[in-house]
N, CA, C and O atoms as CSV, one atom per row, in Angstrom:
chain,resi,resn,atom,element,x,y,z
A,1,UNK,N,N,81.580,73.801,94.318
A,1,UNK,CA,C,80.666,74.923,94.146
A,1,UNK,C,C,81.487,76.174,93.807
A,1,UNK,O,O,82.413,76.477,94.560
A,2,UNK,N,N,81.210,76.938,92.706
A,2,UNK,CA,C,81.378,78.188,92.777
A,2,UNK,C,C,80.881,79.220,93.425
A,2,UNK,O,O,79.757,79.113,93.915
A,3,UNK,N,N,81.689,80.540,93.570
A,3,UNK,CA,C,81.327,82.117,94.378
A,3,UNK,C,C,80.226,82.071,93.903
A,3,UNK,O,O,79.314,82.190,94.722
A,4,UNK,N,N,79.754,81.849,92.140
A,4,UNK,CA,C,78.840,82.580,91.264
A,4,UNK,C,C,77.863,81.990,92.289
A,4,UNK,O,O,77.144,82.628,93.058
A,5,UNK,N,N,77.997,80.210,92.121
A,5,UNK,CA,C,75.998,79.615,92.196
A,5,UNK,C,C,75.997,79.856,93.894
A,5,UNK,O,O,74.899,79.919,94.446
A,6,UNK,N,N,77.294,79.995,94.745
A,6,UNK,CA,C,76.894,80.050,95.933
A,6,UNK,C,C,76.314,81.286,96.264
A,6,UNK,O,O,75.563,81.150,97.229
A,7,UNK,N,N,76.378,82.665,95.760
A,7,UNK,CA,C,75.767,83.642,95.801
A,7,UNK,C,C,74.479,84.056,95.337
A,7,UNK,O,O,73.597,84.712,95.892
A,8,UNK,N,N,74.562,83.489,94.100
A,8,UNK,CA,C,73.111,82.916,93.501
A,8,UNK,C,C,71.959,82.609,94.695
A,8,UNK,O,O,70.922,83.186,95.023
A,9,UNK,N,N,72.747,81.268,95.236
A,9,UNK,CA,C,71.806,80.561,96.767
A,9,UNK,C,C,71.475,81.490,97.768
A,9,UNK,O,O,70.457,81.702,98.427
A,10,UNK,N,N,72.647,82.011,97.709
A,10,UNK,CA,C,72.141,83.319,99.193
A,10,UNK,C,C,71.392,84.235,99.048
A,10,UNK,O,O,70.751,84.684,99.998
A,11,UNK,N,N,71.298,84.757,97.730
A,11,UNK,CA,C,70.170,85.914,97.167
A,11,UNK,C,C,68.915,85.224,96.877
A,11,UNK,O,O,67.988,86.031,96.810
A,12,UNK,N,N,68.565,84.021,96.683
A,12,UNK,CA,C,67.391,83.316,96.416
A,12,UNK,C,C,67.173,83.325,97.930
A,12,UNK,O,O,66.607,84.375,98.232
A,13,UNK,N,N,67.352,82.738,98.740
A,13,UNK,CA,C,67.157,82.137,100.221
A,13,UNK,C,C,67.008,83.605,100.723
A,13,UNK,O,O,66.627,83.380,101.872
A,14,UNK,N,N,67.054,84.825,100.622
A,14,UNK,CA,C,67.100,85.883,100.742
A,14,UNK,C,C,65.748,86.745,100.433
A,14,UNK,O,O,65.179,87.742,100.877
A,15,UNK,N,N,65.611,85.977,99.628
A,15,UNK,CA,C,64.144,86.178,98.256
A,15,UNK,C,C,64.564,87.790,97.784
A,15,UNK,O,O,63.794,88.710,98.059
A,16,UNK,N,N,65.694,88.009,97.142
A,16,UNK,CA,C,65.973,88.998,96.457
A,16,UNK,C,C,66.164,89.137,94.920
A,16,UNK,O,O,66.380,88.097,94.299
A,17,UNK,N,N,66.116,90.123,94.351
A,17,UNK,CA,C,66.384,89.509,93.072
A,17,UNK,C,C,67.655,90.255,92.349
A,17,UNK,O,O,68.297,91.112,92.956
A,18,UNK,N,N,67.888,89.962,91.348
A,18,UNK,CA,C,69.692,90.251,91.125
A,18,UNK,C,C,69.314,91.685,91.225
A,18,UNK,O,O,70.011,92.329,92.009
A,19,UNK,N,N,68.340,92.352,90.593
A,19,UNK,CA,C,68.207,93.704,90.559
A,19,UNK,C,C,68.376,94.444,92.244
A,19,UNK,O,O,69.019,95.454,92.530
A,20,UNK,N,N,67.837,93.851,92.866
A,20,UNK,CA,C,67.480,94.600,94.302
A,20,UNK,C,C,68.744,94.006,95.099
A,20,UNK,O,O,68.879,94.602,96.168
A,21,UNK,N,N,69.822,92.887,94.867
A,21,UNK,CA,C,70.851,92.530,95.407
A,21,UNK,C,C,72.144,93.359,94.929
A,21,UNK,O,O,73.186,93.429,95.580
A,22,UNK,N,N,71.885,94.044,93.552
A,22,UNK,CA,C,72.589,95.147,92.723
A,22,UNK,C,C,72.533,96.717,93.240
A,22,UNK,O,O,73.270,97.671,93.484
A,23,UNK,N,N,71.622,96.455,93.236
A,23,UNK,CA,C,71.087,98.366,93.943
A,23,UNK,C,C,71.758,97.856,95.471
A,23,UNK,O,O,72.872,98.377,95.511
A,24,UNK,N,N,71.576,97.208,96.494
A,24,UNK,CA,C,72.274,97.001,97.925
A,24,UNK,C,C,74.100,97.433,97.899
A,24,UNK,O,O,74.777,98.273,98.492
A,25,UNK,N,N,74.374,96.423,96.941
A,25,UNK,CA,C,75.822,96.442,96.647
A,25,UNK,C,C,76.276,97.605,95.439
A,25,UNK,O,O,77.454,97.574,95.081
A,26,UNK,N,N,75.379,98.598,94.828
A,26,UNK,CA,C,75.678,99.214,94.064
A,26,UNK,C,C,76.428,99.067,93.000
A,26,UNK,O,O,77.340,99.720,92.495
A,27,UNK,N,N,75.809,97.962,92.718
A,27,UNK,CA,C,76.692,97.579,91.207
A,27,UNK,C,C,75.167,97.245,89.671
A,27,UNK,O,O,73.941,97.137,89.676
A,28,UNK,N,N,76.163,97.211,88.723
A,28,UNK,CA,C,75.198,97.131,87.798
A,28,UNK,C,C,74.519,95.604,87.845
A,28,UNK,O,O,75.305,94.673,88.016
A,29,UNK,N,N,72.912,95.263,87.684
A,29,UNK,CA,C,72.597,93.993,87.802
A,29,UNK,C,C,72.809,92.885,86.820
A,29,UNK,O,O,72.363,91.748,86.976
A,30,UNK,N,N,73.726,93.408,85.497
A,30,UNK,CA,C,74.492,92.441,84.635
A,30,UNK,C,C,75.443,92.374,85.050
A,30,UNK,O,O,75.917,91.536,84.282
A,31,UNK,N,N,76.470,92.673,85.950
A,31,UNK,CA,C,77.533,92.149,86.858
A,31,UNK,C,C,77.093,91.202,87.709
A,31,UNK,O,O,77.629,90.097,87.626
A,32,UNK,N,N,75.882,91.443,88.846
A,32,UNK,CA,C,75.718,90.624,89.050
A,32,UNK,C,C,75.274,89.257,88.462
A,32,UNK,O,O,75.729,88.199,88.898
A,33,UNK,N,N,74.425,89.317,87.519
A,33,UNK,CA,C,74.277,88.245,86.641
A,33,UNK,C,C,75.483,87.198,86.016
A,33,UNK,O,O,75.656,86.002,85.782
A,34,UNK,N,N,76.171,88.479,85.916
A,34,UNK,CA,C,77.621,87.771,85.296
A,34,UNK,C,C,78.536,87.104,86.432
A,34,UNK,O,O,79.233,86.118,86.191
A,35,UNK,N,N,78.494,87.552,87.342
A,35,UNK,CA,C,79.070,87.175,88.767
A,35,UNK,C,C,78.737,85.501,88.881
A,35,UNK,O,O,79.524,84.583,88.654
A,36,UNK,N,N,77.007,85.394,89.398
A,36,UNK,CA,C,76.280,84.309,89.098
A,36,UNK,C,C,76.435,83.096,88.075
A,36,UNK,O,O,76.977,82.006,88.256
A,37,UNK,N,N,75.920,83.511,87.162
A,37,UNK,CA,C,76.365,82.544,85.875
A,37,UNK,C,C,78.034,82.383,85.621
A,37,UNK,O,O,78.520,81.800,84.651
A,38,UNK,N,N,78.768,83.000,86.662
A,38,UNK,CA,C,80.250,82.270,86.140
A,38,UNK,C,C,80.767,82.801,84.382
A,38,UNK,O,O,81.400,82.242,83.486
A,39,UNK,N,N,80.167,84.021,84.516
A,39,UNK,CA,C,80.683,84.676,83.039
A,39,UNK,C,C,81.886,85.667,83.136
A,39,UNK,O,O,82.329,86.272,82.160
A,40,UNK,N,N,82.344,85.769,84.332
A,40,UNK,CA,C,83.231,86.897,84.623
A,40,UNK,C,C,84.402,86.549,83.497
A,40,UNK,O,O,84.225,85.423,83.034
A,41,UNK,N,N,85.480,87.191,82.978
A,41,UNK,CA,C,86.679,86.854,82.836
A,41,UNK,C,C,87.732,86.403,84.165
A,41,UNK,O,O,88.659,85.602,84.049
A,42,UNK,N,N,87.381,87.057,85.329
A,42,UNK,CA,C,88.029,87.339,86.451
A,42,UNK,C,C,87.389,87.212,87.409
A,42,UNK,O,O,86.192,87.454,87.261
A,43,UNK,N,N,87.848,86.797,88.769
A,43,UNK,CA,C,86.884,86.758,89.813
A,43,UNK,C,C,86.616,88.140,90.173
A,43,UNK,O,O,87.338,89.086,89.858
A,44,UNK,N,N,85.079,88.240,91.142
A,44,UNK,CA,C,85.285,90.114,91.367
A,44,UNK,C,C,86.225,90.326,92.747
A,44,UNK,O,O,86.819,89.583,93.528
A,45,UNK,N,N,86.059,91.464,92.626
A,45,UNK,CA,C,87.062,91.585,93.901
A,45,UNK,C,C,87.053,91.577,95.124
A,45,UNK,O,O,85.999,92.102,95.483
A,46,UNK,N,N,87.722,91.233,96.076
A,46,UNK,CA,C,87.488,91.170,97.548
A,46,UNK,C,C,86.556,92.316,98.027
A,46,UNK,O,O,85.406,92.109,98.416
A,47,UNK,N,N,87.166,93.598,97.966
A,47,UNK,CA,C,86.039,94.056,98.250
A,47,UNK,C,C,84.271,93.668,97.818
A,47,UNK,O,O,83.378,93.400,98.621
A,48,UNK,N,N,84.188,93.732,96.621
A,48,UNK,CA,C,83.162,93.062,95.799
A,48,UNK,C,C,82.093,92.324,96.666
A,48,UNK,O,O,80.903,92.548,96.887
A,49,UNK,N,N,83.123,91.188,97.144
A,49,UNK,CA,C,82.656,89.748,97.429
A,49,UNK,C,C,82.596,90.079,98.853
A,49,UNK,O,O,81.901,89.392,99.601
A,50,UNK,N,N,83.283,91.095,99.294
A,50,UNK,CA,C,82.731,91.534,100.988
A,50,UNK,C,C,81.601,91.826,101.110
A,50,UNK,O,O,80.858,91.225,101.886
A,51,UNK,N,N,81.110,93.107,100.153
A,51,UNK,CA,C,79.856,93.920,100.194
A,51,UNK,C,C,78.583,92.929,100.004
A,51,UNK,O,O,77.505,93.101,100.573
A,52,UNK,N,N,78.964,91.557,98.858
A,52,UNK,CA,C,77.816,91.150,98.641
A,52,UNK,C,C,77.513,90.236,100.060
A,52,UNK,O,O,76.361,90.026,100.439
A,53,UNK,N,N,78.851,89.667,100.867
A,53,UNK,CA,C,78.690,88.840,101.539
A,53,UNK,C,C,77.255,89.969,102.778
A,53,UNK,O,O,76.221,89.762,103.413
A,54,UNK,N,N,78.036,90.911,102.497
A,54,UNK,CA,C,77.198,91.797,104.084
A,54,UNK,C,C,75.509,92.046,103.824
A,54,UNK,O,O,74.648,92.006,104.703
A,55,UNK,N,N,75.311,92.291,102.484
A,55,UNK,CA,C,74.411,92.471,101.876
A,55,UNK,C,C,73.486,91.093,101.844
A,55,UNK,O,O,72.262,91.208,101.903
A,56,UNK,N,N,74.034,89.945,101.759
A,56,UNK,CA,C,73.144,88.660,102.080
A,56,UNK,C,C,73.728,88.118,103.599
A,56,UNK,O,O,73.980,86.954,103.910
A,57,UNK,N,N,73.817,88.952,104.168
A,57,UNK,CA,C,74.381,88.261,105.634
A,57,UNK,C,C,74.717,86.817,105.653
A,57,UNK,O,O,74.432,85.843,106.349
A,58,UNK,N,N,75.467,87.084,104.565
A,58,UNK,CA,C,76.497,85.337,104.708
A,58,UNK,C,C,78.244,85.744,105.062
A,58,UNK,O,O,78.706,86.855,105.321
A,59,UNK,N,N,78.860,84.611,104.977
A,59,UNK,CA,C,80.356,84.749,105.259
A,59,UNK,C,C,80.891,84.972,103.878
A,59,UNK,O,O,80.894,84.606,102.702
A,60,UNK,N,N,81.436,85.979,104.963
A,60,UNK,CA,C,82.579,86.636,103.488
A,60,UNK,C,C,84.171,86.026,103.256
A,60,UNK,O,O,84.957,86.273,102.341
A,61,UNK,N,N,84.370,84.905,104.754
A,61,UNK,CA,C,85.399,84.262,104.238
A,61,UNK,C,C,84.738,83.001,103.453
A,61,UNK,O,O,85.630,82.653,102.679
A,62,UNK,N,N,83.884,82.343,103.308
A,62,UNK,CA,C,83.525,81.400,102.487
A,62,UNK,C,C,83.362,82.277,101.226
A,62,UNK,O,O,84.359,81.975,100.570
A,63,UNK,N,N,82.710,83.135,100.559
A,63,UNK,CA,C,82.959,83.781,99.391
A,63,UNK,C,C,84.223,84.335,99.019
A,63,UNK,O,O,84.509,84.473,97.830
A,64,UNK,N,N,85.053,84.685,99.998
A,64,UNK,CA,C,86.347,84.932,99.488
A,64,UNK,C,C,87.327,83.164,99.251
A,64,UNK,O,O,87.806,82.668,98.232
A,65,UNK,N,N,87.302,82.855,100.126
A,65,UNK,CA,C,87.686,81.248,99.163
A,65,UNK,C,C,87.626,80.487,98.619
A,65,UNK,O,O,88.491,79.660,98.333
A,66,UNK,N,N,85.715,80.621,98.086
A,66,UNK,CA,C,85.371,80.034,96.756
A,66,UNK,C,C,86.182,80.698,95.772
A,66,UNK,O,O,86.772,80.093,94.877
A,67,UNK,N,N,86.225,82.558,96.024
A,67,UNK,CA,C,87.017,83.171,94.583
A,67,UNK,C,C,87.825,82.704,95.025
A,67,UNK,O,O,87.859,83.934,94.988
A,68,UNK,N,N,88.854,82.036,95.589
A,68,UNK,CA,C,90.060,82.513,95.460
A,68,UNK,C,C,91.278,83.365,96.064
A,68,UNK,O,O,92.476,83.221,95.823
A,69,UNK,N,N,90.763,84.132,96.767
A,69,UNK,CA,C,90.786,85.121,97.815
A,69,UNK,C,C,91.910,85.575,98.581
A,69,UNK,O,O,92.703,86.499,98.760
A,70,UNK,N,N,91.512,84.300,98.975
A,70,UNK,CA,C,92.389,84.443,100.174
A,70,UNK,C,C,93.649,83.561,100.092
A,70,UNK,O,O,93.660,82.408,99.659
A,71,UNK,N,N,94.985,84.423,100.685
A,71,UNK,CA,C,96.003,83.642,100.723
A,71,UNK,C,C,95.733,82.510,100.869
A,71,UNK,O,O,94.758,81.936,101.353
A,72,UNK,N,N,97.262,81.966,100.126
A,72,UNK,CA,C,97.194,80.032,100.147
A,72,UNK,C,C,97.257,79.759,101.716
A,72,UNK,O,O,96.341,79.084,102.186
A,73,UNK,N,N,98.466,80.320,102.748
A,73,UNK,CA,C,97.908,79.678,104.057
A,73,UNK,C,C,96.289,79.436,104.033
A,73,UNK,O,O,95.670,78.386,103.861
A,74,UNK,N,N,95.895,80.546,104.226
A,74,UNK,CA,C,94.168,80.569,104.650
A,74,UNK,C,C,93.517,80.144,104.131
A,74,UNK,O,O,92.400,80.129,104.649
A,75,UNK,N,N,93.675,79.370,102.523
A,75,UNK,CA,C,92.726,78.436,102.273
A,75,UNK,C,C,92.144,77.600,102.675
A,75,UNK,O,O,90.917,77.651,102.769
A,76,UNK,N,N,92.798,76.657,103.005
A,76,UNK,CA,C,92.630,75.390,103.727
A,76,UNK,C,C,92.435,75.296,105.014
A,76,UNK,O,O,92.216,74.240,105.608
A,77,UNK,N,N,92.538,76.912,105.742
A,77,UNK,CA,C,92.166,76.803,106.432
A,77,UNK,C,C,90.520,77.459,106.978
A,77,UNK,O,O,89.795,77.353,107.967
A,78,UNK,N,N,90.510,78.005,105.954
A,78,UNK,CA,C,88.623,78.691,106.339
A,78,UNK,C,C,88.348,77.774,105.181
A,78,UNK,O,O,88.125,78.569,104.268
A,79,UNK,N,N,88.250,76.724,104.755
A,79,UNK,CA,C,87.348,75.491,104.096
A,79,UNK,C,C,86.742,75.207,105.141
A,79,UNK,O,O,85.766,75.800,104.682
A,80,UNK,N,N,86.296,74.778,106.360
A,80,UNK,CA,C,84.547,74.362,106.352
A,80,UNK,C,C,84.413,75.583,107.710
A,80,UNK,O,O,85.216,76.170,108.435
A,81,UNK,N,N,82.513,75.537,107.499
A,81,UNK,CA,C,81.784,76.337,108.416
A,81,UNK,C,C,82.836,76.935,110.195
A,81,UNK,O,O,82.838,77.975,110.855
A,82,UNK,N,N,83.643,75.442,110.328
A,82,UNK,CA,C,83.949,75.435,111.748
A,82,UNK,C,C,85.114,76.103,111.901
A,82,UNK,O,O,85.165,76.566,113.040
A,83,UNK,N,N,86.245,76.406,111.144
A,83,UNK,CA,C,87.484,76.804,110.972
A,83,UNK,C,C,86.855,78.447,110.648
A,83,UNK,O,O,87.401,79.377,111.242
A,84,UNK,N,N,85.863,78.698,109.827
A,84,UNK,CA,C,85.546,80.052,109.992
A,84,UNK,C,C,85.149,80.603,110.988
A,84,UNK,O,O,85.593,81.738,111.159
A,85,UNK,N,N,84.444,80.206,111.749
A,85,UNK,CA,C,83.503,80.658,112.872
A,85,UNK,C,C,84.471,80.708,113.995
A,85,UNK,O,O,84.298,81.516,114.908
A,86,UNK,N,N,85.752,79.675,113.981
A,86,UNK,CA,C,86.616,79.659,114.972
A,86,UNK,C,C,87.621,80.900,114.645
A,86,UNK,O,O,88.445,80.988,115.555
A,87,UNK,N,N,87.794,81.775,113.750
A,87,UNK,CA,C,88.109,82.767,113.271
A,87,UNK,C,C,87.721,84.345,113.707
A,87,UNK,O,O,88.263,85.254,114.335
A,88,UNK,N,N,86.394,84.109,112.959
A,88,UNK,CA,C,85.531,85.356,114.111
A,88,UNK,C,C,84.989,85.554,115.226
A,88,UNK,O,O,84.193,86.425,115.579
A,89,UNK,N,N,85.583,84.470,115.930
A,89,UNK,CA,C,85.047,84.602,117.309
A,89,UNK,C,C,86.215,84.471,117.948
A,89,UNK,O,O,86.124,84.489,119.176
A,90,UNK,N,N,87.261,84.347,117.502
A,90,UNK,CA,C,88.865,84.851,118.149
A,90,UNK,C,C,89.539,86.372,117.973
A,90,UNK,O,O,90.119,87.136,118.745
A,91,UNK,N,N,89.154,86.417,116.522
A,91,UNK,CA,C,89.277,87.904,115.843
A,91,UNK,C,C,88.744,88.548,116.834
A,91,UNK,O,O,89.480,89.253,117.524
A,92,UNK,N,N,87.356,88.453,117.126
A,92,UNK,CA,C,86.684,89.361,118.309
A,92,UNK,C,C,86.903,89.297,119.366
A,92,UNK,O,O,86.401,90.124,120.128
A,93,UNK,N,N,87.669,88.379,119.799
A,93,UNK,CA,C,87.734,88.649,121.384
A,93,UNK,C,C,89.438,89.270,121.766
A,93,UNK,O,O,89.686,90.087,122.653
A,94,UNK,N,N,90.562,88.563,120.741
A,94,UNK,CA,C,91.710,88.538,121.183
A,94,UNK,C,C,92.110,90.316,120.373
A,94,UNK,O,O,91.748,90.747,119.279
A,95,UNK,N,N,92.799,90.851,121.242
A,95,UNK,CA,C,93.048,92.251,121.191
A,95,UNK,C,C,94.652,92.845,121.142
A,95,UNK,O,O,94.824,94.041,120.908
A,96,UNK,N,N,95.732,92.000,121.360
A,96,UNK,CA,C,96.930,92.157,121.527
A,96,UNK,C,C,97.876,90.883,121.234
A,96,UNK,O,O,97.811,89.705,121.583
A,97,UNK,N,N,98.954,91.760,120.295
A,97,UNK,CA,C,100.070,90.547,120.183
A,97,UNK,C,C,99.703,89.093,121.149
A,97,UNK,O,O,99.373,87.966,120.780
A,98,UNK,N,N,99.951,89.749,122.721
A,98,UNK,CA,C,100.417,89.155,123.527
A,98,UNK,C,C,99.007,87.893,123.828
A,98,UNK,O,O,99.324,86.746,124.144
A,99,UNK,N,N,97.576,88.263,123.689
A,99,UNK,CA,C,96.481,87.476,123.936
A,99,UNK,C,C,96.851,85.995,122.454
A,99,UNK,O,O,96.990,84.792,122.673
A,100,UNK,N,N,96.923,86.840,120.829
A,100,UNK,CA,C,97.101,85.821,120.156
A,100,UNK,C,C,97.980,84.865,120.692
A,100,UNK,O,O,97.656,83.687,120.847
A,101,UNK,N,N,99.382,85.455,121.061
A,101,UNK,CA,C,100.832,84.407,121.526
A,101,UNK,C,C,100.060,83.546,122.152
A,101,UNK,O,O,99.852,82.399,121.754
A,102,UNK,N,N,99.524,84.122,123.317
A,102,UNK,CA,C,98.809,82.894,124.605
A,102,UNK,C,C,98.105,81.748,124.247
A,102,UNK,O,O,98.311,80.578,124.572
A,103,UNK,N,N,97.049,82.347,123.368
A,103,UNK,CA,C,95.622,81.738,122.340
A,103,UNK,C,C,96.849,80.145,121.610
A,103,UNK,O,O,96.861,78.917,121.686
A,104,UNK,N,N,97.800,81.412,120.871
A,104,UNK,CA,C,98.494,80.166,120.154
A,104,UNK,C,C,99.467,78.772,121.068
A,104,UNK,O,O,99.752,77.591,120.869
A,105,UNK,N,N,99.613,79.442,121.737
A,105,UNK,CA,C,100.687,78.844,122.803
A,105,UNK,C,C,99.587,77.531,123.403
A,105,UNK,O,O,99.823,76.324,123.455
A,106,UNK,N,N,98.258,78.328,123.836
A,106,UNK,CA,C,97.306,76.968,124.614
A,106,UNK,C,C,96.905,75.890,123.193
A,106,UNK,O,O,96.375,74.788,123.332
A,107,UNK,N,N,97.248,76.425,122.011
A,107,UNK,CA,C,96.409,75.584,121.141
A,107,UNK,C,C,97.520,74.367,120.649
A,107,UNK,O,O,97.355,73.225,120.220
A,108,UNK,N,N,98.805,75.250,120.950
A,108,UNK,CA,C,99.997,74.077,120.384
A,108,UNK,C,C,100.014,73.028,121.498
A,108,UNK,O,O,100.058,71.844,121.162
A,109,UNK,N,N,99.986,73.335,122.713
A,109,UNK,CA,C,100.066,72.352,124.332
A,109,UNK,C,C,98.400,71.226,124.125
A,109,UNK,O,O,98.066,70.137,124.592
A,110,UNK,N,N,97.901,71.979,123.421
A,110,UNK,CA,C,96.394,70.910,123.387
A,110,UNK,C,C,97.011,69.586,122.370
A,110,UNK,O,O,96.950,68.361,122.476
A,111,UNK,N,N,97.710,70.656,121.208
A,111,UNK,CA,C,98.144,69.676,119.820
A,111,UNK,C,C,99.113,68.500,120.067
A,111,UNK,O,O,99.235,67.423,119.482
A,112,UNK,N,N,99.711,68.999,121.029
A,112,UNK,CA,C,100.922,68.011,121.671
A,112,UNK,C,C,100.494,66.782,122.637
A,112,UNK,O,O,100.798,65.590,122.661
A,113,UNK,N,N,99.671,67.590,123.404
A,113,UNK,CA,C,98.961,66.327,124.470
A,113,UNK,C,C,98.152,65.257,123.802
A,113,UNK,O,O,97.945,64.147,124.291
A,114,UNK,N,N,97.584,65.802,122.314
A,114,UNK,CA,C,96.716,64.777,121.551
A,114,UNK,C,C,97.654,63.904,121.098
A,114,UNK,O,O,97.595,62.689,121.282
A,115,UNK,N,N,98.716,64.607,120.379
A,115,UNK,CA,C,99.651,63.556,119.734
A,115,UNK,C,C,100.776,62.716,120.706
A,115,UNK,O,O,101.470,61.835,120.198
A,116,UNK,N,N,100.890,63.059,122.111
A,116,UNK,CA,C,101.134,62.307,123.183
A,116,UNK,C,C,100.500,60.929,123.421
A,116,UNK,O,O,100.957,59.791,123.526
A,117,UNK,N,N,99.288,61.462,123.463
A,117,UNK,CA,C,97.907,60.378,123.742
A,117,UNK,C,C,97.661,59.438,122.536
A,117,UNK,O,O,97.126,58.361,122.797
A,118,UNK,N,N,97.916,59.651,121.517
A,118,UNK,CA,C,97.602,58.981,120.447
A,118,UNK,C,C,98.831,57.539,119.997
A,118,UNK,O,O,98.582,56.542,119.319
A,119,UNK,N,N,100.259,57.969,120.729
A,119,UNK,CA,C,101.283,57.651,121.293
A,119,UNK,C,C,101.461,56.461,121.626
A,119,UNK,O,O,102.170,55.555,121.188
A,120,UNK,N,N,100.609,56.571,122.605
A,120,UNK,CA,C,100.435,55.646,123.865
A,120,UNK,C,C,100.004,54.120,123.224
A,120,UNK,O,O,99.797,53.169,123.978
């Protein structure tokens, strides 16, 4: 799937139309069109693809890695629903160097005990 038809989906399911999804995001509604139909020369830009994400209350890391977006680490890793959501709901809670270290530290001791167990 492309950014274009997946945005397409979210403004339909939305029941908006490119015009009134254009005026939200303040852009012209042949950009958006062009966005849609996959006519761009270029993907639009992160910001871009933020505003529209907020504007159809969808994820803006799934529209940023259909474009493209996002660093190569983070590709593969915000590919499905669950790796995102496990994202913004860490983003929001963890507040300091020291909470991520911990966060990361319990997630490597989980990774190890699986591949212990698998071992066996």
């Amino acid at each position: 799937m492309t950014v274009g038809r997946r945005i397409r989906e979210l403004r339909r399911a939305k029941g908006l139309t490119q015009r009134e999804l254009a005026s939200l995001v303040r852009l012209d509604h042949t950009y958006v069109s062009k966005i849609e139909n996959d006519r761009l020369p270029y993907t639009p830009a992160a910001t871009t693809l933020e505003a529209l994400a907020k504007a159809l209350d969808a994820d803006e890391l799934e529209l940023l890695a259909l474009a493209n977006k996002l660093p190569s680490g983070m590709r593969a890793a915000a590919g499905t629903p669950e790796a995102r959501a496990f994202f913004r709901r860490t983003a929001g809670l963890v507040k300091s160097p020291q909470q991520w270290q911990a966060l990361l530290q319990t997630i490597e001791e989980e990774l190890d005990a699986e591949g212990e167990e698998s071992d066996q």
